[in-house]
N, C-alpha and C positions, 0 to 999 in steps of 0.2 A: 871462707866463712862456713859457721856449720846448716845445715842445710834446714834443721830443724826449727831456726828463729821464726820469731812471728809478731807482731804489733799491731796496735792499731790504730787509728788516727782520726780524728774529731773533724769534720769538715763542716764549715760553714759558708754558706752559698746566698750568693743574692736571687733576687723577683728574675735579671737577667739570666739565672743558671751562673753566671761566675763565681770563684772560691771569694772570699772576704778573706778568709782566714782558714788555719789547719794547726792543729795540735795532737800532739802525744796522748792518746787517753789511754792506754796499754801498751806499758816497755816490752822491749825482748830478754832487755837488761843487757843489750850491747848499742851503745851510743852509734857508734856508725853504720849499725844497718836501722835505727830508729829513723837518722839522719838522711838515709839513702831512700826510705819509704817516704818520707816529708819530702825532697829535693824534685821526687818520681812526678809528684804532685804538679811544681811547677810548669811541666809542658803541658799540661794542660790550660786551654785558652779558657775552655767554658764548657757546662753543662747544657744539654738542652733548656732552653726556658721551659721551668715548673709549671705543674698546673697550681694557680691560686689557691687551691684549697690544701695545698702544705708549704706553698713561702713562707710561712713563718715558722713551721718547723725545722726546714732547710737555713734561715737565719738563724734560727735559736741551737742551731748543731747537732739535732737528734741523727745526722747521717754518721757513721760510723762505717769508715773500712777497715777492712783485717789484711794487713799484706804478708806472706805475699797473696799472692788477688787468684 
């Protein structure tokens, strides 16, 4: 793959630091390295538990990764 892709990815996180969810919010425009930066995601267990005064950012998905990381 070429070395210069890049994406990003929408994450939404619960009060416990866990993912809920994760989405595409910027393609690379190659479907399997989009796939392979979403996939990365799931070994992760959890985040540290947030502090209260951005849980609801962290639910409502303002984190944004850019992989690669």
């Amino acid at each position: 793959m070429d070395k210069g892709l890049k994406c990003r990815i929408r994450l939404f996180i619960a009060a416990n630091g866990k993912i809920l969810n994760s989405e595409i919010y910027e393609s690379s425009g190659v479907e399997e390295f989009d796939n392979k930066a979403l996939s990365s995601l799931k070994n992760i267990q959890s985040f540290p538990e947030p502090k209260v005064e951005i849980v609801s950012r962290l639910a409502s998905g303002e984190v944004v990764l850019g992989f690669p990381l």
